[in-house]
N, C-alpha and C positions, 0 to 999 in steps of 0.2 A: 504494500500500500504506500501511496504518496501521502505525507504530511504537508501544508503549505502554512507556517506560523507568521503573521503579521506583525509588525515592529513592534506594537504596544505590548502585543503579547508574549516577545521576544525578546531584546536588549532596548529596544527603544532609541531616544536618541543620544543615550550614547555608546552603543557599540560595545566591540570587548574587543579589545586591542590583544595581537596586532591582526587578526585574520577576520575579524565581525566589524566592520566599516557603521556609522550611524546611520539609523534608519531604515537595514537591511531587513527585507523579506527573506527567513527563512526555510529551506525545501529539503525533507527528509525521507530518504526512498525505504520503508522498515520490510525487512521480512521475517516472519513467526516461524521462528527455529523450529521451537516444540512450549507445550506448559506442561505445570501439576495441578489438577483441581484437585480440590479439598472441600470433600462435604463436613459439613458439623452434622453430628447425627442427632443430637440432644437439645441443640442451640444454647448452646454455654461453650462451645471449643472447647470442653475438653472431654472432648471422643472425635476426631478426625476421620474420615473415609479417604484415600485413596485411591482412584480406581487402576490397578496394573494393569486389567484384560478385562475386555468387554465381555465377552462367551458370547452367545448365540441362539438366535429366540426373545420371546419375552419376557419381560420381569413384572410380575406378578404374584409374587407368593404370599402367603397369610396363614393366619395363626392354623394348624394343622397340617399345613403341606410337608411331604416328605421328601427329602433331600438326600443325596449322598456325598460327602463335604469332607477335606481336610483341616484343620486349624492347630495351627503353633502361637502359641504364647511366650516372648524374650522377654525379660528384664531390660535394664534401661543399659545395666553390662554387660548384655547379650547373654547370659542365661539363660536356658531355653528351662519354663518354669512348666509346662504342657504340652505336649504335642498328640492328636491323633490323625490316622493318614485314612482315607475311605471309609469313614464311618457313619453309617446310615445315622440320620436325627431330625425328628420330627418337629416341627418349628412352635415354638409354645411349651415343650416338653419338660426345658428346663435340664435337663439330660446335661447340657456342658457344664452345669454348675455355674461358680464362678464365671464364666465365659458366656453365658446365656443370655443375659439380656442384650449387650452387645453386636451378638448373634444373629438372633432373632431381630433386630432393626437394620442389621447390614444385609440382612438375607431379602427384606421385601421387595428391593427391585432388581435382584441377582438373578445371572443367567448360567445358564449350564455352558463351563467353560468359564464363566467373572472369576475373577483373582483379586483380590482388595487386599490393602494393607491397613490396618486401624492403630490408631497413635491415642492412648488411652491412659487417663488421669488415675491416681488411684480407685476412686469412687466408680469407676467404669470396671475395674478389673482388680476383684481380687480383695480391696478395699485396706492391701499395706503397702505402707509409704518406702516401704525396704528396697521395693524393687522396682522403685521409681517410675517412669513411665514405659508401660508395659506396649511393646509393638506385639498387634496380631495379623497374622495372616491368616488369609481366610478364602478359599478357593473350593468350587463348588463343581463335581463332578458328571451329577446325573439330577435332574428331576423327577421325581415319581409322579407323574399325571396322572389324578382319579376322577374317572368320570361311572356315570349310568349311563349304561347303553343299552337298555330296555326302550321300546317304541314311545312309552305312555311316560315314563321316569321314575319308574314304581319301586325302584330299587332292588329289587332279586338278582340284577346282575351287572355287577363293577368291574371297571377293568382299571389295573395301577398298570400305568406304564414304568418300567423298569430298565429298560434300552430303549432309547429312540430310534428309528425307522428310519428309510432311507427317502425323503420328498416328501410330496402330500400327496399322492395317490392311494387309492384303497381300493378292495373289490366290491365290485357289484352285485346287482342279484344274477346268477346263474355263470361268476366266472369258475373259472378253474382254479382250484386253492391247492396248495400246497404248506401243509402244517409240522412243526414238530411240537410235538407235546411231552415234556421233559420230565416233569412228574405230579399227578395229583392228590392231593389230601385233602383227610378230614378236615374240621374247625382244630382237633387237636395235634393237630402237623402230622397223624400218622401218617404213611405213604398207602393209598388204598390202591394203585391201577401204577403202570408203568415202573416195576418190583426192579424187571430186568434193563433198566433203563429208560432213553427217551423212544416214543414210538413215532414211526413217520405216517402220516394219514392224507390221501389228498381225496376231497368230494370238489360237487358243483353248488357252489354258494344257494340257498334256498331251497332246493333238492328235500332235506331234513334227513339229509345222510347222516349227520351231525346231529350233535344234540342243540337244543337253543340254545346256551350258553357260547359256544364255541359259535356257531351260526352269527349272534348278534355281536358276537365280541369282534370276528374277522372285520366285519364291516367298518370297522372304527379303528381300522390297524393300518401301517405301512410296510410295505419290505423292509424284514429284516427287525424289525421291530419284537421285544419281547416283552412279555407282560402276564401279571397274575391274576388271573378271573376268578371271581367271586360270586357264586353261586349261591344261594340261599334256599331257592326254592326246588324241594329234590325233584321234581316230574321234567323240571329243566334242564336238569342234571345228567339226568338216566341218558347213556349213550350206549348200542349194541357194540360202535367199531372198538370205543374202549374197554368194554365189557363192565361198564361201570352201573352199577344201580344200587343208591345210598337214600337212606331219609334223612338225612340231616345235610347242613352246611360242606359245600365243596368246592377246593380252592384250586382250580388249575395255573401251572407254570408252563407258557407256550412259546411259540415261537412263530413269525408268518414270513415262513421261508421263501415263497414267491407265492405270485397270481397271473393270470392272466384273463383281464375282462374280455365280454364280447364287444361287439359293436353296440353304439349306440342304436338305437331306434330310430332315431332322424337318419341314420347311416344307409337303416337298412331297407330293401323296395319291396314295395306296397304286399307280395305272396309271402316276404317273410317277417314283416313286422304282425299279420294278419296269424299268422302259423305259431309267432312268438306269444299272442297274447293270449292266445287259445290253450298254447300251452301251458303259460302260466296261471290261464285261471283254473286249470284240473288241477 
């Protein structure tokens, strides 16, 4: 950017000897190397944010959201007074102790991928003056996304996401699915189905090859993408390809290894979209 400073605003009339002449207009060419912004997270400065890494996606988390997070804790002489590396922590939990409230205000508009550095007063961390101002890092690895993917939002069937996917595409009604299914339990983590490992399953989306669960879950998924279905209601549950039939709560660990949709309907001419619709409605 150009600066253009006018004499009053400048040295005026008298100059600055020997190189600023009186009454000189002066013209500044700046260019913006780099900066450091610094949030106050509290509005008192003393708890700082620095952002090192953006990550990817958006930031939106709130009280319950589940993360998967590194955080280290220095002293002011570099003592490392905490550290944990990949440790799942649900926001509001309080689970970091000491480190939690900090946490949880630096985590609301973090992205999977953000790296923060936080510059913290005693009263932020820890609450002793021993170890003066405490630097944390704070880098954030995965977001758990939980949604209802039931038609109505009735809740019998949640999906956390636990990997993220590859784009925003997802299958359609009647594409080709390709699933792994890694393992599924009870409410009480036993393992009921997939003893000998993960099983491979491919149906045609809608079909009801599958059980509803797995059915409404794909549809909300991307390649590559892995995630834990939450089952509640057993008549939903019950699957012949898994050999699965439970009354109670069942929690699937999946995987949607590929797809491949049909055409669209506007794609398709007039004998097969007529053929299409006939057969979807049997």
């Amino acid at each position: 950017a150009r600066f253009t400073i006018a004499p009053e605003m400048a040295y005026g009339s008298q100059g600055l000897d020997p190189k600023i002449p009186p009454n000189a207009t002066l013209i500044f060419d700046v260019t913006l190397v780099g900066f450091e912004s610094k949030d106050n997270l509290f509005g008192d400065w003393a708890c700082t944010r620095t952002v090192l890494q953006e990550g990817q996606g958006f930031g939106c988390l709130t009280q319950g959201s589940e993360v998967e997070i590194s955080i280290r804790a220095a002293a002011e002489d570099g003592r490392t007074l905490e550290e944990r590396r990949s440790t799942p922590y649900k926001i509001g939990s309080g689970t970091l102790g000491d480190l939690s409230r900090v946490a949880d205000k630096a985590l609301e508009d973090m992205k999977k991928g953000s790296l923060v550095e936080l510059r913290c007063e005693p009263q932020y961390a820890y609450g002793n003056t021993s170890h003066g101002e405490v630097t944390i890092r704070l880098e954030v690895h995965e977001v758990y996304m939980e949604e209802d993917v039931t038609p109505e939002k009735t809740g019998e069937v949640k999906k956390k996401q636990i990997k993220e996917g590859v784009g925003n595409d997802s299958p359609r009604d009647t594409a080709q699915v390709h699933l792994t299914v890694e393992v599924v339990r009870d409410s009480a983590g036993a393992v009921i189905t997939c003893v000998g490992g993960p099983i491979e399953i491919s149906f045609r989306a809608g079909d009801g090859q599958v059980c509803d669960a797995l059915e409404l879950a794909v549809l909300r998924m991307n390649p590559g993408e892995r995630a834990m279905i939450y089952c509640s209601k057993p008549s939903m549950c019950d699957d012949p390809t898994l050999k699965l039939s439970t009354e109670g709560e069942v929690i699937f660990t999946i995987e949607l290894t590929s797809f491949q949709n049909p055409r669209n309907t506007y794609d398709m001419p007039e004998a097969d979209k007529l053929k299409h619709a006939m057969e979807r409605k049997e």
